[in-house]
Structures are given as structure tokens and as C-alpha cells.
C-alpha positions, 0 to 999 in steps of 0.5 A, a space after each residue: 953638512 949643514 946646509 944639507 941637513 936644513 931641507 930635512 925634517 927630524 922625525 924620530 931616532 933609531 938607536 939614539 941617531 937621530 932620523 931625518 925625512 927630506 922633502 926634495 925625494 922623499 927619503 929617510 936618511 939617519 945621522 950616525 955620530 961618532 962619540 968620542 971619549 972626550 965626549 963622555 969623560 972630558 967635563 968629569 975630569 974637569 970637575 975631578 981636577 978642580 975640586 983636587 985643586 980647590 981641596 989642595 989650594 984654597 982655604 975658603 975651601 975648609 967652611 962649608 959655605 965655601 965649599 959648597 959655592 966651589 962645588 957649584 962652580 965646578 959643577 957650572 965649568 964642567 957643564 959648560 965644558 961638557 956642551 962645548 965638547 960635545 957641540 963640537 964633536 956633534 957638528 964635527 964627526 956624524 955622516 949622513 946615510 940614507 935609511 935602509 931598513 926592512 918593511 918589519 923594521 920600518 913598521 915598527 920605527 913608523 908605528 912607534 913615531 906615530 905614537 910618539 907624535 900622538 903624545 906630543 899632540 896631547 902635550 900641544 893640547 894640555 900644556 897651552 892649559 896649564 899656561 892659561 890656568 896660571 896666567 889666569 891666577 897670576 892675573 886674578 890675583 893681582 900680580 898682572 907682570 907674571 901674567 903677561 909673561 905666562 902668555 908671552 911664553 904661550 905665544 913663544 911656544 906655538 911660534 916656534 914649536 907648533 908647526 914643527 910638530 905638525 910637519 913631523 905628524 904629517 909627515 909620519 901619517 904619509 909613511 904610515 899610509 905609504 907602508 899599508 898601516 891602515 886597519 882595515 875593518 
């Protein structure tokens, strides 16, 4: 599932799930997951369980700078309990079906990306700014080690984002061209 997953690009999501376009035909194809109860209530009950331990058990517990690092330790186990359960069931129950929809339906799918795209293009456009304005301040004022890591994340950024989102856009501009989208003045 994997394997096939990796020759597709992910271009957008139809009731939460995820929509994937694959270069080899040409095809949308949607990954239906099946949540599972563990899924949703498994890390809650964790926490539940051991703050009631904590609560029964523990006398650092009864101080409140005690109770607030065991609360955050609860909290820090359930959130690691909770990705691991749901990494779990993401990689182990979805199915890969080939998208079907109605032209209507794929209109408003392709016309809504597309507007999706146009704001991850402005983002693109004003978030490198932002790195820039503060790296510049970093660097004017005299703390040049932020400086370097504001660009050093910039660089990050663009290596591993930026073609992504260019391959997404051009692939929901092909489909905006393809279902006959274009205003005709």
C-alpha cells in the first residue's frame, strides 16, 4: 500500500480522506481510513487513568507544583500514546479507491483546491518575508546565531516544501483545464 501510495501526489481531501493524483494514468484516487474507537478515546483514557493513580497513590501529588508536572506528564504519555495509536491504525486500515464523482461535484472539489492552492502560494510568497524580516533583526542587533538559524529554516523550508506545493498547483490547474473551468470572456 505504501509502495503504491509513492507514485501519487496528495492534492487536496473530500470528506477528511485524503485525494491523491497518480502521474502514471492520470487518476484521482481517495484513501478511505477507518477510524476505530481506539483511535478517538484510547490516549483519553490513558490520561483518566493515570491522573486517578496519581491522585490515589502519589503524595507529591497534593502540592501544587506537583501536581501540575504530573498533569504534564499525563498529558505528554496520552499525546504519545495517542500518535502511536493512530499511526498505527492510519498505516494499518485505509483502502485505496479510484475517485468517481459527478462533473458538478468534481468541479467544486477542483475549483475549491485551486483556491486552496492560491493561499498556499500567498503563504509561499509572505512567510519567506517574515523569516527575512526577522533574521534581518536578529542579525542588526547583534544576535548573528538566530540570524543564521532564521535562514537556515528558510533554507529548510523551500528544499522541502516548495516543490510539493508547485507539483500540487500544477496538477489542480491540468484538472481545472481539463473539466472546461476556464472563464470565457
Amino acid at each position: 500500500m505504501k509502495k503504491y501510495l509513492k507514485n501519487m501526489v496528495p492534492i487536496g481531501t473530500i470528506d477528511k480522506n485524503p485525494v491523491y493524483f497518480d502521474k502514471k494514468d492520470s487518476s484521482l484516487y481517495i484513501v478511505r481510513k477507518k477510524t476505530s474507537f481506539l483511535e478517538t478515546a484510547g490516549s483519553s483514557m490513558v490520561m483518566i487513568i493515570y491522573v486517578i493513580i496519581g491522585k490515589v497513590n502519589s503524595k507529591y501529588y497534593l502540592t501544587i507544583l506537583g501536581r501540575y508536572q504530573f498533569l504534564m506528564i499525563g498529558i505528554l504519555i496520552s499525546f504519545i500514546i495517542a500518535f502511536v495509536v493512530c499511526y498505527v491504525t492510519y498505516h494499518r486500515e485505509r483502502k485505496v479507491e479510484k475517485l468517481q464523482l459527478e462533473e458538478k461535484a468534481m468541479r467544486d472539489f477542483v475549483l475549491r483546491e485551486r483556491k486552496n492552492v492560491f493561499f498556499t502560494y500567498l503563504s509561499l510568497i509572505i512567510l519567506p518575508l517574515i523569516i527575512i524580516f526577522f533574521a534581518y533583526l536578529f542579525i542588526t542587533y547583534g544576535n548573528i546565531s538566530w540570524g543564521v538559524v532564521s535562514v537556515l529554516f528558510m533554507t529548510i523550508y523551500f528544499m522541502f516544501f516548495y516543490n510539493k506545493v508547485f507539483q500540487r498547483g500544477k496538477i489542480i490547474n491540468g484538472l481545472y483545464k481539463t473539466y472546461n473551468l476556464e472563464r470565457k470572456f
